[in-house]
N, C-alpha and C positions, 0 to 999 in steps of 0.2 A: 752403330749403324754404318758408321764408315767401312770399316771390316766387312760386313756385309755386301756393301756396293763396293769393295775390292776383291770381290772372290765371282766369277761367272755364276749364275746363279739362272737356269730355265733348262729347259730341253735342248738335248745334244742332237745334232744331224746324225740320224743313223740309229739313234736310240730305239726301243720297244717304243710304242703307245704306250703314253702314260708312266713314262719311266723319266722323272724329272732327276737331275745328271747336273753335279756343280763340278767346278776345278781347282784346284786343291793348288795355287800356287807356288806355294811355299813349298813343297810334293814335286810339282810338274804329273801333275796325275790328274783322271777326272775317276771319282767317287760317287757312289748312289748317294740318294736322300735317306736311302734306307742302312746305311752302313753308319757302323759307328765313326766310321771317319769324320762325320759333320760335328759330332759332339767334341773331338779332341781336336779341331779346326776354330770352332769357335770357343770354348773354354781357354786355349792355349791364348788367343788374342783377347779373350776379358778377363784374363786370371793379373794383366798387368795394368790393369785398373786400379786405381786407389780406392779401397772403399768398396769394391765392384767385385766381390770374391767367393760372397757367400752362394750358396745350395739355390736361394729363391732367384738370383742374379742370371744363374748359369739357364735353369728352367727358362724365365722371362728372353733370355738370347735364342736359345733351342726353338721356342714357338717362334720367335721373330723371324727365322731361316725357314721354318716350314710357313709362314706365312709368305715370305719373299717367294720361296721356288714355288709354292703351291704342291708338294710335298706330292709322295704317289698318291694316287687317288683322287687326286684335285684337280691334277690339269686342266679337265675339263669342263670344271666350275666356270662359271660365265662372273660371276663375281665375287674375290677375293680380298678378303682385308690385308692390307700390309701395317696396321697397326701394331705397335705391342699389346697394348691393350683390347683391343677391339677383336671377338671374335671371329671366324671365318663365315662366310656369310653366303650360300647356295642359294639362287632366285630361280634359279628354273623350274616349268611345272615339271610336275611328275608324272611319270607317262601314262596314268591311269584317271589322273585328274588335274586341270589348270588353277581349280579353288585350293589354295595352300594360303598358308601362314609362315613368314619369315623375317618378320619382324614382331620385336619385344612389345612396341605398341597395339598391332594389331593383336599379339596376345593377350594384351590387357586388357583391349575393349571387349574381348569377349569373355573372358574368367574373370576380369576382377582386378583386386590386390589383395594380398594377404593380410591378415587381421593384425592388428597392432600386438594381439598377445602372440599371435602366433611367430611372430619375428623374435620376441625377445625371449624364447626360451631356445634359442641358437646360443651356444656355450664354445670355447676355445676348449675347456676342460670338462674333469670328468665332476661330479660333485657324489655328494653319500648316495642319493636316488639313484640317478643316473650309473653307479660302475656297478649296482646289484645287477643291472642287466649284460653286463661282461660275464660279471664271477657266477651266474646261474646258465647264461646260453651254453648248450654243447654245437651249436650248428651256426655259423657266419657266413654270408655271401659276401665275393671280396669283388670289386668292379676295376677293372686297369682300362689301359689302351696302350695302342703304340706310338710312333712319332706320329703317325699318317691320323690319326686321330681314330681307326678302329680298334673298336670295344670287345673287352671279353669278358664274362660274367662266372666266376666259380666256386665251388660248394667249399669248404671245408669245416668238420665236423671232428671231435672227439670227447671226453667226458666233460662236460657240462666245467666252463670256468676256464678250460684250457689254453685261452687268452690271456697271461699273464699282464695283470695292470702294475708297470713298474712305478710309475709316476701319475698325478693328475690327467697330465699331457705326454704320454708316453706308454703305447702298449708293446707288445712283445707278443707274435703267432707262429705259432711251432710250423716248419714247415716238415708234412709227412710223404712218405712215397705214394708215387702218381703214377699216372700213367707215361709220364718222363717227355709228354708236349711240353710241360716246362711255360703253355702260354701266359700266364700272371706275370709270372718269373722273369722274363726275358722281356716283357712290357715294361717294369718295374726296372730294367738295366737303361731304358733308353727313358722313363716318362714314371719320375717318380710318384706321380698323385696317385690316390690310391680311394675307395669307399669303402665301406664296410655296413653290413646290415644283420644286428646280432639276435636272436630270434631265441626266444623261451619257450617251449613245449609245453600249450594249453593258455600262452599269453595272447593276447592278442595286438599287445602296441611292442614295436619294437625299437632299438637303437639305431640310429642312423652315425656313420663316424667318420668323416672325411679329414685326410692329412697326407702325408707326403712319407713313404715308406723308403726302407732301405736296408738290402738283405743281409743278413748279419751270418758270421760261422764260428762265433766266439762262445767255445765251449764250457766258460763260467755259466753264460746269459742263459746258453741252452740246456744246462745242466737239471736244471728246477722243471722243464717241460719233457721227462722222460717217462715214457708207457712201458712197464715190464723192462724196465731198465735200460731201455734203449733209446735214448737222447737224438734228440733229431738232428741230422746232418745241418740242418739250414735253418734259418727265424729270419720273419717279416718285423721289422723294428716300424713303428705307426708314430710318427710323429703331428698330433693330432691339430688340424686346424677348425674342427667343427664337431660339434658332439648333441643332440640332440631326438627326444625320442620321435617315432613316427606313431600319428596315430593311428587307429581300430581300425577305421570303414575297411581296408581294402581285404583284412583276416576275415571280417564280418562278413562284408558282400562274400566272400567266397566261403565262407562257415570250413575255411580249411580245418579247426580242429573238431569238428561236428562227427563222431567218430560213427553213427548212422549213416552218414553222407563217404564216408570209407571205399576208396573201391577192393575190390576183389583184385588179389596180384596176378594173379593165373588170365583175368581179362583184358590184362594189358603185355603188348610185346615183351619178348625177353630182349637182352644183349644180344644175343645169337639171332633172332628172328630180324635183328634191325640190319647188323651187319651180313644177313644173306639175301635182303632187300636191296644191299648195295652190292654186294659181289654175287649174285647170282646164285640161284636154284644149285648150283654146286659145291657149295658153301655147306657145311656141317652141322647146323644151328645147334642139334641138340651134343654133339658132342662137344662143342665150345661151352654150351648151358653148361653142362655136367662137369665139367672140369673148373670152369669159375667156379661154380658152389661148392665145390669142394676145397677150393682155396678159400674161398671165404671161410667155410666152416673151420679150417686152420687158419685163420688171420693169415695167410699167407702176404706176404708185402704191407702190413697194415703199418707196421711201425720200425 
Protein backbone atom coordinates (compact mmCIF):
# COMPACT_ATOMS: atom_id res chain seq x y z
CA UNK A 1 0.00 0.00 0.00
CA UNK A 2 2.86 2.26 0.34
CA UNK A 3 3.71 2.18 -3.46
CA UNK A 4 0.27 2.94 -3.88
CA UNK A 5 0.13 6.28 -1.80
CA UNK A 6 3.65 6.92 -3.69
CA UNK A 7 2.37 7.04 -7.07
CA UNK A 8 -0.48 10.18 -7.70
CA UNK A 9 -3.32 8.33 -7.93
CA UNK A 10 -7.14 10.47 -8.98
CA UNK A 11 -8.07 12.78 -11.89
CA UNK A 12 -5.69 14.88 -13.73
CA UNK A 13 -6.68 18.87 -14.45
CA UNK A 14 -7.54 18.84 -17.94
CA UNK A 15 -8.32 15.09 -18.24
CA UNK A 16 -11.73 13.71 -20.13
CA UNK A 17 -14.66 13.24 -17.60
CA UNK A 18 -14.21 10.17 -16.15
CA UNK A 19 -10.90 9.58 -17.27
CA UNK A 20 -9.08 8.62 -13.87
CA UNK A 21 -5.05 9.49 -14.76
CA UNK A 22 -2.02 8.17 -12.24
CA UNK A 23 1.82 9.34 -12.71
CA UNK A 24 4.19 6.93 -13.32
CA UNK A 25 7.22 8.44 -11.39
CA UNK A 26 9.62 6.25 -11.88
CA UNK A 27 8.56 7.31 -15.92
CA UNK A 28 8.13 11.02 -15.31
CA UNK A 29 4.99 10.23 -17.34
CA UNK A 30 1.11 10.24 -16.49
CA UNK A 31 -0.58 6.83 -17.81
CA UNK A 32 -4.32 5.89 -18.01
CA UNK A 33 -5.99 3.51 -15.61
CA UNK A 34 -6.70 1.79 -18.55
CA UNK A 35 -3.28 1.17 -19.94
CA UNK A 36 -1.28 -1.56 -19.21
CA UNK A 37 1.15 0.72 -17.70
CA UNK A 38 -0.63 0.31 -14.19
CA UNK A 39 0.03 -3.41 -14.26
CA UNK A 40 3.86 -3.21 -14.94
CA UNK A 41 3.95 -0.04 -12.21
CA UNK A 42 2.75 -2.10 -9.79
CA UNK A 43 3.99 -5.72 -10.27
CA UNK A 44 7.46 -4.13 -10.90
CA UNK A 45 7.21 -2.65 -7.00
CA UNK A 46 5.55 -6.07 -5.41
CA UNK A 47 7.63 -8.55 -7.62
CA UNK A 48 10.51 -7.30 -4.69
CA UNK A 49 8.44 -8.55 -2.03
CA UNK A 50 9.40 -11.67 -0.24
CA UNK A 51 6.87 -14.14 -0.37
CA UNK A 52 4.63 -11.53 -2.40
CA UNK A 53 5.27 -12.82 -6.10
CA UNK A 54 2.70 -15.14 -6.87
CA UNK A 55 -0.28 -14.71 -9.91
CA UNK A 56 -3.02 -14.21 -6.86
CA UNK A 57 -0.62 -11.40 -5.08
CA UNK A 58 -0.17 -9.36 -8.38
CA UNK A 59 -4.40 -9.64 -9.09
CA UNK A 60 -5.10 -8.57 -5.18
CA UNK A 61 -2.55 -5.25 -5.90
CA UNK A 62 -4.33 -4.52 -9.50
CA UNK A 63 -7.79 -4.35 -7.61
CA UNK A 64 -6.27 -2.34 -4.78
CA UNK A 65 -5.09 0.51 -7.68
CA UNK A 66 -8.45 0.34 -9.34
CA UNK A 67 -10.01 0.60 -5.85
CA UNK A 68 -7.60 3.72 -4.92
CA UNK A 69 -8.14 5.77 -8.35
CA UNK A 70 -11.73 4.57 -8.68
CA UNK A 71 -10.65 3.15 -12.10
CA UNK A 72 -12.78 4.57 -15.34
CA UNK A 73 -16.04 4.37 -14.76
CA UNK A 74 -16.20 5.01 -11.28
CA UNK A 75 -15.27 8.35 -10.70
CA UNK A 76 -18.51 9.09 -10.16
CA UNK A 77 -19.49 6.66 -7.71
CA UNK A 78 -20.35 8.46 -4.44
CA UNK A 79 -18.91 5.51 -2.65
CA UNK A 80 -15.86 3.60 -3.10
CA UNK A 81 -14.06 0.87 -1.19
CA UNK A 82 -10.42 1.32 -0.72
CA UNK A 83 -10.22 -1.95 0.69
CA UNK A 84 -8.20 -5.05 -0.58
CA UNK A 85 -10.74 -7.04 0.28
CA UNK A 86 -13.93 -5.22 0.28
CA UNK A 87 -15.83 -4.79 -2.69
CA UNK A 88 -16.61 -1.69 -4.73
CA UNK A 89 -19.65 -0.41 -3.39
CA UNK A 90 -22.25 2.17 -5.67
CA UNK A 91 -25.13 3.77 -3.18
CA UNK A 92 -26.71 5.97 -5.52
CA UNK A 93 -30.43 5.35 -6.57
CA UNK A 94 -31.00 4.58 -9.99
CA UNK A 95 -32.58 7.08 -12.07
CA UNK A 96 -35.65 5.00 -12.58
CA UNK A 97 -35.94 4.01 -8.97
CA UNK A 98 -34.78 5.28 -5.30
CA UNK A 99 -35.87 1.42 -3.86
CA UNK A 100 -32.38 -0.45 -4.49
CA UNK A 101 -30.35 -2.91 -2.62
CA UNK A 102 -26.61 -2.44 -2.03
CA UNK A 103 -25.98 -4.27 0.66
CA UNK A 104 -25.26 -8.01 1.41
CA UNK A 105 -27.51 -7.79 4.39
CA UNK A 106 -30.33 -6.22 3.02
CA UNK A 107 -29.90 -9.00 0.31
CA UNK A 108 -30.33 -11.54 2.83
CA UNK A 109 -33.37 -10.35 4.53
CA UNK A 110 -35.00 -10.62 1.56
CA UNK A 111 -33.83 -14.18 -0.23
CA UNK A 112 -32.62 -15.98 2.58
CA UNK A 113 -29.38 -18.00 2.79
CA UNK A 114 -28.32 -20.86 0.93
CA UNK A 115 -29.07 -24.39 2.06
CA UNK A 116 -26.39 -26.06 3.96
CA UNK A 117 -26.22 -28.78 1.09
CA UNK A 118 -26.28 -26.28 -1.36
CA UNK A 119 -22.90 -24.85 -0.22
CA UNK A 120 -21.08 -27.89 0.01
CA UNK A 121 -21.23 -29.26 -3.22
CA UNK A 122 -18.82 -26.07 -4.23
CA UNK A 123 -15.68 -28.21 -5.39
CA UNK A 124 -11.93 -26.70 -6.03
CA UNK A 125 -11.92 -29.63 -8.60
CA UNK A 126 -13.38 -31.62 -11.10
CA UNK A 127 -14.51 -35.21 -9.68
CA UNK A 128 -15.98 -38.52 -12.00
CA UNK A 129 -19.68 -36.67 -12.14
CA UNK A 130 -18.91 -33.55 -12.41
CA UNK A 131 -16.04 -33.59 -15.74
CA UNK A 132 -18.90 -35.91 -17.68
CA UNK A 133 -20.23 -32.53 -18.06
CA UNK A 134 -16.96 -31.09 -19.82
CA UNK A 135 -16.30 -34.18 -22.03
CA UNK A 136 -20.19 -34.20 -23.26
CA UNK A 137 -20.79 -30.14 -23.58
CA UNK A 138 -20.16 -28.83 -27.25
CA UNK A 139 -21.23 -25.20 -26.25
CA UNK A 140 -19.51 -22.98 -22.98
CA UNK A 141 -20.45 -19.54 -22.04
CA UNK A 142 -17.05 -17.86 -20.86
CA UNK A 143 -17.80 -14.45 -18.50
CA UNK A 144 -14.40 -11.87 -18.25
CA UNK A 145 -14.33 -8.31 -17.44
CA UNK A 146 -11.82 -5.72 -17.77
CA UNK A 147 -9.74 -3.65 -15.09
CA UNK A 148 -12.90 -1.13 -14.89
CA UNK A 149 -14.80 -4.08 -13.81
CA UNK A 150 -17.18 -4.29 -17.14
CA UNK A 151 -18.51 -7.55 -18.27
CA UNK A 152 -18.53 -9.39 -21.27
CA UNK A 153 -20.31 -12.56 -21.94
CA UNK A 154 -19.33 -15.20 -25.02
CA UNK A 155 -20.49 -18.29 -26.83
CA UNK A 156 -17.88 -20.61 -27.79
CA UNK A 157 -18.91 -23.83 -29.24
CA UNK A 158 -17.36 -27.04 -31.13
CA UNK A 159 -17.75 -30.81 -31.05
CA UNK A 160 -19.17 -31.88 -27.95
CA UNK A 161 -15.81 -32.43 -25.20
CA UNK A 162 -13.70 -29.93 -26.96
CA UNK A 163 -12.69 -28.63 -23.55
CA UNK A 164 -9.76 -30.63 -22.95
CA UNK A 165 -9.67 -31.75 -19.07
CA UNK A 166 -5.77 -31.76 -18.49
CA UNK A 167 -5.98 -32.19 -14.82
CA UNK A 168 -8.67 -32.34 -11.92
CA UNK A 169 -7.86 -28.51 -11.71
CA UNK A 170 -6.80 -27.69 -14.94
CA UNK A 171 -8.79 -27.16 -18.17
CA UNK A 172 -7.43 -26.27 -21.61
CA UNK A 173 -10.28 -24.16 -24.52
CA UNK A 174 -9.18 -24.08 -27.81
CA UNK A 175 -9.35 -20.68 -28.89
CA UNK A 176 -11.17 -20.45 -32.67
CA UNK A 177 -11.35 -17.63 -35.20
CA UNK A 178 -13.74 -14.61 -34.40
CA UNK A 179 -14.82 -12.07 -35.31
CA UNK A 180 -11.12 -10.60 -34.28
CA UNK A 181 -13.07 -7.99 -31.25
CA UNK A 182 -10.70 -10.21 -29.33
CA UNK A 183 -13.18 -8.99 -26.22
CA UNK A 184 -12.63 -12.27 -23.70
CA UNK A 185 -9.13 -12.17 -24.98
CA UNK A 186 -7.88 -8.77 -24.05
CA UNK A 187 -10.00 -8.88 -20.76
CA UNK A 188 -8.10 -12.06 -19.87
CA UNK A 189 -4.53 -9.91 -20.59
CA UNK A 190 -5.33 -7.32 -17.92
CA UNK A 191 -8.06 -9.36 -15.33
CA UNK A 192 -7.29 -12.96 -15.14
CA UNK A 193 -10.60 -14.41 -13.47
CA UNK A 194 -12.52 -16.02 -15.82
CA UNK A 195 -16.52 -18.22 -15.43
CA UNK A 196 -17.49 -20.66 -17.52
CA UNK A 197 -20.97 -22.33 -17.86
CA UNK A 198 -20.87 -25.87 -19.90
CA UNK A 199 -24.15 -26.81 -21.29
CA UNK A 200 -25.26 -30.44 -22.62
CA UNK A 201 -27.90 -30.50 -25.33
CA UNK A 202 -31.30 -31.82 -23.85
CA UNK A 203 -29.70 -31.46 -20.07
CA UNK A 204 -31.16 -29.42 -18.23
CA UNK A 205 -28.44 -28.77 -15.14
CA UNK A 206 -25.49 -27.38 -15.98
CA UNK A 207 -21.60 -26.77 -14.87
CA UNK A 208 -20.81 -23.81 -13.36
CA UNK A 209 -16.40 -23.36 -13.39
CA UNK A 210 -14.81 -20.40 -12.06
CA UNK A 211 -10.91 -19.84 -12.03
CA UNK A 212 -8.28 -17.76 -13.25
CA UNK A 213 -7.30 -18.33 -17.05
CA UNK A 214 -4.17 -17.68 -18.97
CA UNK A 215 -3.67 -17.64 -22.68
CA UNK A 216 -1.40 -20.04 -23.86
CA UNK A 217 0.39 -20.61 -27.88
CA UNK A 218 2.29 -23.69 -26.83
CA UNK A 219 1.75 -25.85 -29.77
CA UNK A 220 2.25 -29.31 -27.84
CA UNK A 221 -0.97 -28.23 -25.40
CA UNK A 222 -2.78 -27.11 -28.60
CA UNK A 223 -1.82 -29.82 -30.71
CA UNK A 224 -4.58 -32.58 -29.21
CA UNK A 225 -7.51 -29.54 -30.01
CA UNK A 226 -7.19 -29.69 -33.85
CA UNK A 227 -10.50 -29.68 -36.39
CA UNK A 228 -9.64 -31.06 -39.88
CA UNK A 229 -6.06 -30.63 -38.89
CA UNK A 230 -5.86 -27.33 -38.02
CA UNK A 231 -4.79 -26.59 -34.40
CA UNK A 232 -5.75 -23.47 -33.01
CA UNK A 233 -3.60 -20.44 -32.88
CA UNK A 234 -4.46 -19.71 -29.12
CA UNK A 235 -5.85 -21.82 -25.88
CA UNK A 236 -7.57 -20.55 -22.79
CA UNK A 237 -5.57 -22.47 -19.82
CA UNK A 238 -8.58 -22.46 -16.70
CA UNK A 239 -6.97 -22.81 -13.66
CA UNK A 240 -10.01 -23.91 -11.70
CA UNK A 241 -10.98 -22.19 -8.28
CA UNK A 242 -14.65 -23.44 -8.25
CA UNK A 243 -16.47 -26.26 -10.06
CA UNK A 244 -20.00 -26.96 -9.37
CA UNK A 245 -23.19 -27.99 -11.15
CA UNK A 246 -26.06 -25.37 -11.62
CA UNK A 247 -29.27 -26.52 -11.11
CA UNK A 248 -32.80 -27.05 -13.52
CA UNK A 249 -35.36 -24.24 -12.68
CA UNK A 250 -33.96 -21.67 -14.92
CA UNK A 251 -33.67 -24.58 -18.40
CA UNK A 252 -37.24 -25.55 -16.90
CA UNK A 253 -38.76 -22.19 -16.45
CA UNK A 254 -37.80 -21.50 -19.88
CA UNK A 255 -38.39 -25.15 -21.33
CA UNK A 256 -35.36 -24.06 -23.54
CA UNK A 257 -35.13 -27.70 -24.94
CA UNK A 258 -39.07 -28.08 -25.36
CA UNK A 259 -38.44 -28.52 -29.10
CA UNK A 260 -42.60 -27.62 -29.63
CA UNK A 261 -41.74 -24.29 -27.93
CA UNK A 262 -38.96 -23.90 -31.05
CA UNK A 263 -38.99 -20.84 -32.98
CA UNK A 264 -39.17 -20.48 -36.59
CA UNK A 265 -35.65 -19.00 -37.82
CA UNK A 266 -37.02 -16.96 -40.77
CA UNK A 267 -39.24 -15.09 -37.73
CA UNK A 268 -36.51 -13.82 -36.29
CA UNK A 269 -33.97 -10.88 -37.63
CA UNK A 270 -30.98 -11.95 -39.70
CA UNK A 271 -27.17 -10.55 -39.36
CA UNK A 272 -28.01 -8.36 -42.14
CA UNK A 273 -31.43 -7.07 -40.87
CA UNK A 274 -29.71 -6.03 -37.36
CA UNK A 275 -26.64 -4.28 -39.00
CA UNK A 276 -29.03 -2.18 -41.50
CA UNK A 277 -30.91 -1.16 -38.29
CA UNK A 278 -27.82 0.41 -37.39
CA UNK A 279 -26.29 1.72 -40.50
CA UNK A 280 -29.31 2.72 -42.27
CA UNK A 281 -31.86 1.79 -44.96
CA UNK A 282 -28.59 1.90 -47.28
CA UNK A 283 -27.07 -0.86 -45.93
CA UNK A 284 -27.36 -4.39 -48.07
CA UNK A 285 -29.03 -6.75 -45.66
CA UNK A 286 -29.74 -9.31 -48.14
CA UNK A 287 -26.51 -9.25 -49.77
CA UNK A 288 -24.54 -9.37 -46.61
CA UNK A 289 -27.32 -12.59 -45.75
CA UNK A 290 -26.23 -14.32 -48.73
CA UNK A 291 -22.63 -13.98 -48.65
CA UNK A 292 -22.37 -15.14 -44.82
CA UNK A 293 -24.44 -18.30 -45.63
CA UNK A 294 -22.36 -19.00 -48.01
CA UNK A 295 -19.27 -19.02 -45.93
CA UNK A 296 -20.97 -20.86 -43.52
CA UNK A 297 -21.88 -23.48 -45.79
CA UNK A 298 -17.98 -23.67 -46.57
CA UNK A 299 -16.96 -23.28 -42.91
CA UNK A 300 -15.27 -20.41 -44.20
CA UNK A 301 -13.07 -19.02 -41.01
CA UNK A 302 -14.42 -21.83 -38.72
CA UNK A 303 -11.14 -23.37 -37.86
Amino acid sequence: MEYLDSIGVGSTPGAQHGEGQVWDRQQGTIVSNESSEIIRMFISACDGLAGKTDDHWRVDMRDAIICRSGGPGFLQSPTISNSLNAPMTVTAAHPRTSQIINTEVQLRALIGEPAALTCTKISDRLNAMTRLFIERSPLVCIATSDLAGRCDLSPRGDPAGFVRILDDRTLLMPERPGNRLADSLRNLLVNPHIGLLFIVPGVTDTLRVNGRATITVDAALLAPCAVGGKPPLLGILVDMEEAYTQCSKAFLRSHLWDVERFRDPTTMPTGGQVLRAIQGEQFDAEQYDAERAQRYRNQVGFY
